[in-house]
C-alpha positions in Angstrom: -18.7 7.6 2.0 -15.7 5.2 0.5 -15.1 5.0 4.7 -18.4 3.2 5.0 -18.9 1.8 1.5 -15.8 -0.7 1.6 -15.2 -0.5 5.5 -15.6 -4.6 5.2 -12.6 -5.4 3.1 -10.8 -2.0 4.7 -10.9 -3.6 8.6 -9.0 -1.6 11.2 -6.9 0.1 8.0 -10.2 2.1 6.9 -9.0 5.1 9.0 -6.0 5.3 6.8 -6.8 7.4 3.8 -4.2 5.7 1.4 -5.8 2.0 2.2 -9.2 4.3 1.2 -7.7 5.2 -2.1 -6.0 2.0 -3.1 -9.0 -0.4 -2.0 -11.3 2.1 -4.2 -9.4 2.1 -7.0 -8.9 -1.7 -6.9 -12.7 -2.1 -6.6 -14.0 -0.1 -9.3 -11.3 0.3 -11.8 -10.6 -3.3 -11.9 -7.5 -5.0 -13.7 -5.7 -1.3 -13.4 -2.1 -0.9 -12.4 -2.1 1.4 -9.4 1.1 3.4 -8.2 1.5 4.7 -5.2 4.0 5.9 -2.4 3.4 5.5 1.6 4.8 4.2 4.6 4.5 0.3 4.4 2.2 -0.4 7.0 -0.2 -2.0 4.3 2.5 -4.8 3.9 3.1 -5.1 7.5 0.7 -3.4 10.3 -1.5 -5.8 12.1 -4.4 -2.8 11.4 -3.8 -4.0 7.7 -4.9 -7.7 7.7 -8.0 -7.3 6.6 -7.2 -5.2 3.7 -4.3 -7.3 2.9 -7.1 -10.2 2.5 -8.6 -8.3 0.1 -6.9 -6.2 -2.1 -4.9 -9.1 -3.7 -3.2 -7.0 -6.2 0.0 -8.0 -6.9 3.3 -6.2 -5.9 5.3 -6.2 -9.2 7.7 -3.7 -8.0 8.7 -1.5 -4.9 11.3 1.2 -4.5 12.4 2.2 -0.8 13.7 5.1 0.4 14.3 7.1 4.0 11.5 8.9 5.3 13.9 12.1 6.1 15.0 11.9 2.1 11.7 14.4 1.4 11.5 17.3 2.9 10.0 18.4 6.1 10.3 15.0 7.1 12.4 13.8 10.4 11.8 10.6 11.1 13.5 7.1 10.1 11.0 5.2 8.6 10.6 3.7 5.2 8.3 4.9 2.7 7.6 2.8 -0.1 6.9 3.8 -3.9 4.7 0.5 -5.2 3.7 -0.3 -8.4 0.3 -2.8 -8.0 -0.9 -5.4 -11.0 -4.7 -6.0 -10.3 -5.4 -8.1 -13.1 -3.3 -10.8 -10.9 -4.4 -11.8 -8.3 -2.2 -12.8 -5.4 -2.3 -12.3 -1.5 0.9 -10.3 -0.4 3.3 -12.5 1.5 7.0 -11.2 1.1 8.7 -8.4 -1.1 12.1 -8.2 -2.8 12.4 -4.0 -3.1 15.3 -1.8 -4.4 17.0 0.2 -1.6 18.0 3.9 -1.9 20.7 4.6 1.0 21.6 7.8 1.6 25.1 7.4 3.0 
């Protein structure tokens, strides 16, 4: 349904649950502050443009930390815990983020 209903603004990232979740919730809970934690392929995958075009949220805050940090996970990838304004509007173009490092 969600799949279908905002596959438009979604593009390529609408087989990506989480860009399901965050595009709904920015569509029909407008001017809400969304958090979230994922990999960061919404800031960066070329599947993302479209949604990126679209969900123009802005990014007031991230917090990164190694994928192998959580349990059951091996691999060395970033996952990203985002805090989203929708009442400003702003295309994403660049982050400043908070690091955790392990070692």
């Amino acid at each position: 349904m969600i799949h279908e209903k905002y596959s438009s603004e979604l593009g390529n990232a609408r087989n990506e649950l989480f860009a399901q979740f965050l595009m709904r919730i920015y569509k029909e809970i407008p001017n809400c502050k969304i958090a979230n934690f994922s990999k960061l392929k919404n800031l960066q995958g070329s599947n993302f443009s479209q949604f990126r075009k679209c969900f123009l949220a802005k990014l007031e805050k991230i917090f990164m930390v190694p994928g192998n940090t959580f349990d059951n996970v091996t691999g060395q990838f970033p996952i990203g815990f985002f805090i989203w304004n929708c009442e400003e509007k702003e295309q994403f173009s660049h982050i400043e983020a908070d690091v955790y490092d392990k070692t």
